[in-house]
N, C-alpha and C positions, 0 to 999 in steps of 0.2 A: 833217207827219211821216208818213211811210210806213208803213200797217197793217203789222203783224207776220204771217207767214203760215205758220201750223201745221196739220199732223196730228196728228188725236188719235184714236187705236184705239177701238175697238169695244166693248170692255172698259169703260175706262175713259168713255166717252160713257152707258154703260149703268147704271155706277153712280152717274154724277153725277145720274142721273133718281131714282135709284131710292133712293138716300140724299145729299138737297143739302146737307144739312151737313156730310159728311166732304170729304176731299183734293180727289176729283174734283169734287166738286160746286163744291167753293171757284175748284179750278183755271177749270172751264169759265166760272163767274161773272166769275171774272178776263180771262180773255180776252176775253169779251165786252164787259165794258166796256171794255177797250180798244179796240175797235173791230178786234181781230186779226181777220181773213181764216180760218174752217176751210178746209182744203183736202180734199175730197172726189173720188172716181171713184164713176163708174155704180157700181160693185162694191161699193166701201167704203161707198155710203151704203144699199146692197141688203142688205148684210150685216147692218147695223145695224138696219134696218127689221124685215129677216126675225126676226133674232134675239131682239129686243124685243117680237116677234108671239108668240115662243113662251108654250106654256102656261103652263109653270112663273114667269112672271113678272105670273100672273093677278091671285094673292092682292097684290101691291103695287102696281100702278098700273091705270087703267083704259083704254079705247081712244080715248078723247075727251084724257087726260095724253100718253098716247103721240104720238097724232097732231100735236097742238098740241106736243109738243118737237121732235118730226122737221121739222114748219113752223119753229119757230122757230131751228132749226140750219139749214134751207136759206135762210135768206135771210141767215144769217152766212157761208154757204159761197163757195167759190170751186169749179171747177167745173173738173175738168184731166180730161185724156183722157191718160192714158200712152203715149208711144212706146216708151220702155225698156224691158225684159224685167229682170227684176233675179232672182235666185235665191238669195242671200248666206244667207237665213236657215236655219234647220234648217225649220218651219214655213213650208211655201208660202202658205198663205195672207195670210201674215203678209207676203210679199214685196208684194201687193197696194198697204199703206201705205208702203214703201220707196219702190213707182215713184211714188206720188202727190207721195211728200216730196221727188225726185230733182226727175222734170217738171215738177212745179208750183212749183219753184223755194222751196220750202217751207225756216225756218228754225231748225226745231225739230221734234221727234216727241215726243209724250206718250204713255208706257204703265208698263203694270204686268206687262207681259210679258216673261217673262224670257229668252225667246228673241229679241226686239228688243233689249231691254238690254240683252244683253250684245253688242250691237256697235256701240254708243256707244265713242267717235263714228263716224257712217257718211257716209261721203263729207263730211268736217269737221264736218257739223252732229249737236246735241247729240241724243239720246234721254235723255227723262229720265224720272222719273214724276211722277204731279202732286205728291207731298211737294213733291220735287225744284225742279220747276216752282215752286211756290211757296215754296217757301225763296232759290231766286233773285233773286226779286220781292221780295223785304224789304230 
């Protein structure tokens, strides 16, 4: 059977670190045991790094958690280099996960962002959130 191959935003990668017992946490747990594919760009996984570096996210996890979850998402990753230029969303940055989901030929987009969600579906495939995501899955 053919790994599943998703994007999952920034957001939501951040809270499944940061509380693994809610949605995200559950969703990303989920995927992984299936053995789904993350799909990543240089950018998207910069972002995440970066973002998860910041201070305000001192008092919850530590540098040795953070690291050891960035490792353990990069060897679930898939690894796309964008040619598309895509601009569809209100937030640019957010076009970032679009061209990852387009080029890497990706099946799904997981977010909590509501400027991605509302342009489910993009280019057929689904954007959902992790509720979503796992309400699918039952």
């Amino acid at each position: 059977m053919k790994a599943e191959r998703v994007v999952v935003d920034t957001n939501v990668l951040i809270s499944a670190l940061l509380t693994p017992q809610g949605k995200a946490g559950q969703c990303v747990r989920v995927l992984a045991a299936s053995g789904a594919m993350l799909l990543f760009s240089r950018v998207t996984f910069l972002e995440l790094s970066s973002r998860l570096a910041r201070p305000k996210f001192d008092p919850y996890r530590t540098v040795e958690q953070m690291n050891r979850y960035l490792d353990w998402l990069a060897e679930l990753a898939q690894w796309v280099r964008p040619s598309v230029r895509i601009e569809d969303c209100r937030d640019p940055d957010d076009n970032r996960f679009l061209e990852v989901l387009v080029d890497g030929e990706g099946e799904l987009l997981i977010s909590g962002d509501s400027d991605l969600l509302q342009l489910h579906p993009f280019e057929g495939r689904p954007i959902m959130t992790p509720a979503g995501f796992l309400t699918s899955r039952d």
